[in-house]
N, C-alpha and C positions, 0 to 999 in steps of 0.2 A: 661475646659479652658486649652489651651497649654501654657506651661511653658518656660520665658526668652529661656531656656536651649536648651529645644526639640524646640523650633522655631530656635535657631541660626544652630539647629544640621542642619534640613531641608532644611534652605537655602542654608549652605555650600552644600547640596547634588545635590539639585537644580542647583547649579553655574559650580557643577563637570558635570554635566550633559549636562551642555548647552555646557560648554565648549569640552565635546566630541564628543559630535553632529556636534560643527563646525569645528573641525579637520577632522572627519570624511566626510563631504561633503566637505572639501575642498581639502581631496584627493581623493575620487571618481571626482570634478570638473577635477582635473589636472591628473587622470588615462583616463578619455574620453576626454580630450584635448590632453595627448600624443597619445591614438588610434585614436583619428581624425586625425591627423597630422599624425600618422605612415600611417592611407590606406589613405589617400589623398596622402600622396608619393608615396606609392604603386601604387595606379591606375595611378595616373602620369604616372609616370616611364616607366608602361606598352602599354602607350596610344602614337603610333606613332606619331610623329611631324604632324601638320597639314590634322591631322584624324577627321572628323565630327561623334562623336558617336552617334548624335540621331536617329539614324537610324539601327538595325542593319543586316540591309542587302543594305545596300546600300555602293557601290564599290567607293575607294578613290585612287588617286595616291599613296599615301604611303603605304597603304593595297597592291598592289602592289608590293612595291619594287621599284618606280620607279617615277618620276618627266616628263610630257610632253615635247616631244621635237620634236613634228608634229602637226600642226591643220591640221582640214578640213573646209574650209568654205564651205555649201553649200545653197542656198534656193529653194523652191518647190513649186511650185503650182499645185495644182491638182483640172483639168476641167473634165467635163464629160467626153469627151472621150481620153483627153489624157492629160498627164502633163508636166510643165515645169522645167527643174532645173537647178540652175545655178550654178555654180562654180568657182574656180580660179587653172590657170595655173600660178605657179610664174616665175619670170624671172631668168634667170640662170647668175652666176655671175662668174669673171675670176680674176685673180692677174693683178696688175695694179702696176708697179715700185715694188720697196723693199719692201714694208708693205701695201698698199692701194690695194681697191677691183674697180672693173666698171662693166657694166652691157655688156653680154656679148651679151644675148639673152631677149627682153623684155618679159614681161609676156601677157595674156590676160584674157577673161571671156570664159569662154565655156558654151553656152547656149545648154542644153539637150532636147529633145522633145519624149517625151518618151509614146507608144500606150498603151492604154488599152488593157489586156490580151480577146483573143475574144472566148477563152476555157471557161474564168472564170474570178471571181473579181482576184481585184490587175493590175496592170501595169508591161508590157513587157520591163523590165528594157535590157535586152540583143538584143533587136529590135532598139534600141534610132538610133536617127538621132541628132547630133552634129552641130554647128555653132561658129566660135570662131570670137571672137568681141577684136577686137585691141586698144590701149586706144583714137585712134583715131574718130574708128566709133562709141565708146562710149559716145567722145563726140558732135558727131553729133548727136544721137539721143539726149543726151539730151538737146540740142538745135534747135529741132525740135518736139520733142513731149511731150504732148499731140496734141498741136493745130495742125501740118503737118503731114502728112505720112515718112518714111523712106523705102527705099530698098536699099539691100546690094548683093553686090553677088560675089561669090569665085567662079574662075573656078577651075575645077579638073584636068589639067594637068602636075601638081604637085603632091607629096606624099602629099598626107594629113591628115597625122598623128596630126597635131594641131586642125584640125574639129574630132576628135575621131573615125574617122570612118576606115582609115587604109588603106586607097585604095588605087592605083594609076594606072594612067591611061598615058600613053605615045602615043596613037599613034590613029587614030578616029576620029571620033567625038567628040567635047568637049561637055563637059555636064558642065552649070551653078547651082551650089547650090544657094538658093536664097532666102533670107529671107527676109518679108514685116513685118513692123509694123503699124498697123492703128490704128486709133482713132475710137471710136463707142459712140453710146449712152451712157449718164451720165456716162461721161469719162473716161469710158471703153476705153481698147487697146486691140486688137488683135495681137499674133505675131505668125505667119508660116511661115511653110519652106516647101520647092520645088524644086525638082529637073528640071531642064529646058534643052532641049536640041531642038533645033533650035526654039524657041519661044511656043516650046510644052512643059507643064507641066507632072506634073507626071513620071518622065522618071528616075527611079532609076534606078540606075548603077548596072550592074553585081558584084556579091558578096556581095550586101545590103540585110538585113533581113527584113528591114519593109520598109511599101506601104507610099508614098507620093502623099498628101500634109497632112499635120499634122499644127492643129492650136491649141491655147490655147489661152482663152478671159480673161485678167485681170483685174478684177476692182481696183475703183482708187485709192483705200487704198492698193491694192497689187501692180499697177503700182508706188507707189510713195514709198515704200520699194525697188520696185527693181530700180528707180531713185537716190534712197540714196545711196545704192549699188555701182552703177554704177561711182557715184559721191567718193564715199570715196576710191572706189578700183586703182581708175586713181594712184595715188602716187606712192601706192606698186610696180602694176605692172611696174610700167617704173623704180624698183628699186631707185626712188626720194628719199624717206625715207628713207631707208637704207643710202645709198649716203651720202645725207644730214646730218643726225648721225653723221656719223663718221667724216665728215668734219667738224663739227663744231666740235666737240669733242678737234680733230689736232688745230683748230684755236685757242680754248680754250687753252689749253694746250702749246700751243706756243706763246701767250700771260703773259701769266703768268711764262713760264720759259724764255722769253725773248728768245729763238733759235726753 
């Protein structure tokens, strides 16, 4: 039987005991709370602004060095034997009075039509035949098709460096670049292009690399992308948005300071 004595000794030891056990985890708690915080600075610190690290190969603007200050829009379709691609030409802008911009030159779409390589797989990207569509004739098509056809047609005796193809023709015969879009089964479009010279097709121009006529069949989930397209691009290019920006911006701004 343990004695008053030796039990009060035990407990005291017991209590000395407890009690250093909870200093003790509660500086280990707060030595791994300050090394938490120290490499969660660390890694911070070291991890550029605006850097996705779950990946580590995968390339960031600030990996880099450096912030976007170009897009490219572009979309592609690709048919059996040839593809289509479209792009944007933007509109070029000028100073307009002391501080304000205008459009100087408007922009357009430049529709690509590009052969399959006849060596081998892949598409003859350096062969394209070009068409560039004004936000005019954009909006003709898109008030004509699916349900009507459209045709367009650019002559070449002009430079025509805006169709991509570079040429120019001064003195001849003129040659019609010509582009049809039609409507097909379950609302399929077809768009091709042709060179025309007196009501005869096929008639590329000297210094062209690829054979005409070239077509490409969209179906209607790819026709109505490039509808959206078409649809959303109008603004840009006629510099609208830009424009509009800044002029409300001036109207703001001179409403509120009164001059």
């Amino acid at each position: 039987m343990i004695s008053s004595t030796a039990f009060r000794s035990l407990q005291s030891t017991a209590v000395r005991s407890l009690r250093s056990l909870s200093r003790f985890g509660s500086a280990v708690a707060t030595s791994a709370a300050s090394n938490l915080s120290s490499t969660y600075f660390i890694s911070k610190k070291n991890v550029p602004p605006y850097t996705c690290t779950s990946s580590p190969h995968q390339r960031t603007f600030s990996s880099m060095g450096m912030l976007p200050r170009r897009g490219y829009p572009q979309y592609t379709v690709f048919d059996q034997n040839c593809a289509l691609s479209i792009r944007a030409q933007m509109p070029v802008f000028k100073k307009a009075g002391a501080d304000g911009i205008s459009v100087d030159r408007r922009g357009k779409l430049i529709l690509e039509f590009i052969p399959r390589n006849t060596a081998g797989a892949g598409f003859a990207w350096n062969t394209k035949t070009a068409f560039s569509l004004s936000a005019e004739e954009m909006g003709l098509c898109l008030s004509q098709l699916p349900g009507a056809g459209v045709e367009l047609s650019h002559k070449l005796h002009y430079a025509d460096s805006e169709d991509g193809d570079g040429m120019r023709q001064l003195s001849g015969d003129l040659i019609d670049k010509v582009l049809t879009i039609e409507p097909k089964d379950g609302a399929a479009v077809l768009f091709n292009i042709d060179y025309f010279k007196d009501g005869v097709g096929g008639q590329s121009p000297d210094g062209t690399t690829s054979s005409t006529p070239l077509n490409v069949t969209l179906q209607a989930g790819e026709f109505e992308v490039v509808k959206s397209i078409f649809q959303s691009s109008i603004p840009y290019l006629l510099g609208w948005n830009a424009t509009m920006d800044l002029a409300t911006a001036a109207a703001i701004s001179k409403g509120v300071t009164g001059g």
